[in-house]
N, C-alpha and C positions, 0 to 999 in steps of 0.2 A: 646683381649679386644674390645668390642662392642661398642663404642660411638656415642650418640644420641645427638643433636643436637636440640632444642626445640629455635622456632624464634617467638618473639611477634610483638606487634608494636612499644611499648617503654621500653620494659624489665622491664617493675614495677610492675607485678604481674602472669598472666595465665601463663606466660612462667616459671618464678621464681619459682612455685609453684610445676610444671610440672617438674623442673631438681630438686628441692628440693624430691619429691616423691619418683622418679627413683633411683638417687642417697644414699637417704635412704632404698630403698629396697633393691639395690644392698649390701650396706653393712649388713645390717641385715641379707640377706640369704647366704651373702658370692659367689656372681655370678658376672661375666665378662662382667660387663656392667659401663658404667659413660656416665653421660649426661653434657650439658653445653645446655646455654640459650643466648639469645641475642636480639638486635632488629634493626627493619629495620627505626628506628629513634631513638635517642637514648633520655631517660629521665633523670628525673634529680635524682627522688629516688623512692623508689621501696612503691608501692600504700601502705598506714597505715592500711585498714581495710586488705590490702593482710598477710601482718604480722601477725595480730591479729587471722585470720580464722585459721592460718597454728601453731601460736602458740595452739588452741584447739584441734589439733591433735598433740602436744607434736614432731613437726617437724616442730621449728621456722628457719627464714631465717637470722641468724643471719651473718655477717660477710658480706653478699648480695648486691650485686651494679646491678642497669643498668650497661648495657655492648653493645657497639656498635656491629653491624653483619660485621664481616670482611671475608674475601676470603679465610682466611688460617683455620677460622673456619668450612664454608661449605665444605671446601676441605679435612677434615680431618674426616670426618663425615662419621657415617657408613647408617643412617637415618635422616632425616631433617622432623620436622612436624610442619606445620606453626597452631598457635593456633586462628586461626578464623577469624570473621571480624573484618580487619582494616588490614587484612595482607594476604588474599588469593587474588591471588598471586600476591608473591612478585619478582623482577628479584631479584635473588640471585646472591652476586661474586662470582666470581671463575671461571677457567678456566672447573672445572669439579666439578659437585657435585652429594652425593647418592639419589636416590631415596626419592621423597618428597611424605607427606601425607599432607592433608588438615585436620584438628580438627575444626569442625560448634559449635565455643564457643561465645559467649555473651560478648562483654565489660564487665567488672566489672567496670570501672567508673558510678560513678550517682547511682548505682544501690542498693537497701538496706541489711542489713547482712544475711535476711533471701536466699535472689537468691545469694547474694555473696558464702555462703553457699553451695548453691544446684550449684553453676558452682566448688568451689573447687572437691566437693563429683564429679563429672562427669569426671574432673581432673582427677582424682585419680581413678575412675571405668577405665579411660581409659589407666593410667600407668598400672595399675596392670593386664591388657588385653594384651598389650605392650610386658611386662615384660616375662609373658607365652609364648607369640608365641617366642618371642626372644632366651629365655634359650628353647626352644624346639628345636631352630634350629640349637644352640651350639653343636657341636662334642663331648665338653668338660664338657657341662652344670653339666654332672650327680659325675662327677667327683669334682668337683669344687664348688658345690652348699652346704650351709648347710642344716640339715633337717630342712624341713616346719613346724611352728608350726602348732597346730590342728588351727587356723581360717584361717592358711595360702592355707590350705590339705581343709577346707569346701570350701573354695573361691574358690579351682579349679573344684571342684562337680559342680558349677552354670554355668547356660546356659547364655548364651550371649540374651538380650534381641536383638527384632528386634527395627529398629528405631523410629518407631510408641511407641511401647510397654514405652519406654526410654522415651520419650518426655510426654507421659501420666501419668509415673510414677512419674516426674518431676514435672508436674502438680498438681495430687495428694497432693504429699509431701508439695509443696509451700502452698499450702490450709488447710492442716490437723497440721503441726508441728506447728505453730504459735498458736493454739488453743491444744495442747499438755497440759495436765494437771498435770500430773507426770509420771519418769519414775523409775523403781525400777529394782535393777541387783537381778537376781536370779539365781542360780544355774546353771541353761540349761539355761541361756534365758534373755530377758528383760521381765518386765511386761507393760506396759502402760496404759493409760487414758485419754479419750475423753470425750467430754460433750454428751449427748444421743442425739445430735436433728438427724431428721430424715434425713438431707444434709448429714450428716457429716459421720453418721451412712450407709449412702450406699457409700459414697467416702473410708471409712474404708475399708468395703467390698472388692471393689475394686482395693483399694492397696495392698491388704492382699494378692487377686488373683493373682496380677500380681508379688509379693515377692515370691507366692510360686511356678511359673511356670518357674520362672530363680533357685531356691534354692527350690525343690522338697521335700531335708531331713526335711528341716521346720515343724513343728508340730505348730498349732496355732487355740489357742480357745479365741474365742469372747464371752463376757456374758455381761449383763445386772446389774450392784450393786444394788439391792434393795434397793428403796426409795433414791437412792444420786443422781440420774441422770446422771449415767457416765457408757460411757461405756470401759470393761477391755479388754488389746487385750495383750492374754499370749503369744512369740513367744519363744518357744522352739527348742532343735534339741541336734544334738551329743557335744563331748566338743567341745570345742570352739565357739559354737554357739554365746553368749554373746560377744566375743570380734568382731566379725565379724561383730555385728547387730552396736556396739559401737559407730562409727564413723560416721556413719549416722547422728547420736543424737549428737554428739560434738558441746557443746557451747549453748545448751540449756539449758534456766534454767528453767523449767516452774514455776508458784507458786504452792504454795501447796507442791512443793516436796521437 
């Protein structure tokens, strides 16, 4: 058993969030991993909008406390990833601890639901990156693991954006979701809708490119609605495509839809 170790600042949310993922993956695919969280000060309760985000992907924190960083936690630890400012770096206890990674995350304090949002989803781009290498490098992973559903088998097709590529996509998104005007589940795919203005209309563009140079199978046609002013972005591919695209869009409502 693999155990990861996720350390915030006050254990009220990126960390919470972060062992809530892992630990839900693991049991979903049935692999030899568990994480635990903690903080290098400890809070008094775990952030409310943290709750709220993680209940829209149907992986609430229920039962969840802050939790103090103690010595017998980094000691027992197969990975330690501190999850960004307010906690790089931190002196950790212990007489010995594994291998630490840095996560360049954003407070979610002060911050509104749309970025709180887009740090969950990065969250989560980066468990499930985590999770790969991890059961890759298990002896036993193949033995052990259940099968992947089909968005689980698309997820591993996609390329790793570079850090640039990530932080532009980020961008994007923060700009385009808010102004989202409906989304429709179809068969292969989502459908979506954007207002036509001409901003918006090459940021679309742009995100489009940059979805389909990490996820290649993507098939994705843009069009013009006659006379509504909107524009359509169909984003198709194999089964599971739809559930893969899904959690991106968690928690939006737009109007109209």
């Amino acid at each position: 058993m693999t155990t990861v170790l996720f350390v915030g600042h006050r254990n009220a949310s990126r960390s919470q969030m972060a062992e809530a993922f892992l630990n839900h993956f693991a049991q979903e695919r049935g692999l030899p991993l568990r994480a635990e969280s903690a903080g290098i000060s400890i809070g008094t309760a775990l952030n409310l909008f943290a709750e709220d985000i993680m209940r829209e992907v149907s992986i609430p924190l229920i039962g969840q406390h802050p939790k103090p960083l103690t010595a017998a936690m980094s000691e027992r630890a197969d990975r330690i990833i501190l999850m960004g400012q307010g906690v790089c770096p931190p002196e950790l206890p212990g007489s010995r601890h594994a291998p630490v990674t840095c996560w360049d995350l954003e407070e979610i304090g002060g911050q509104p639901m749309e970025e709180i949002r887009d740090i969950r989803n990065e969250i989560r781009w980066r468990v499930e990156r985590m999770v790969e290498e991890l059961v890759g490098a298990s002896p036993t992973s193949e033995e052990s693991a259940s099968p992947l559903t089909p968005s689980e088998a698309l997820s591993r097709q996609c390329h790793s954006l570079s850090d640039g590529q990530r932080q532009r996509r980020q961008a994007l998104l923060r700009n385009l979701l808010p102004r989202l005007q409906g989304i429709e589940e179809i068969s292969e795919g989502l459908l979506l809708r954007f207002p036509a203005a001409t901003v918006i209309g090459s940021e679309v563009m742009e995100w489009v490119m940059i979805e389909r140079s990490a996820c290649p199978f993507l098939t994705v046609v843009l069009a013009l609605e006659a006379g509504a002013e909107v524009i359509t972005v169909r984003m198709t591919g194999p089964d599971g495509t739809r559930e893969m695209l899904s959690p991106l869009f968690a928690g939006r409502n737009p109007s109209g839809d």
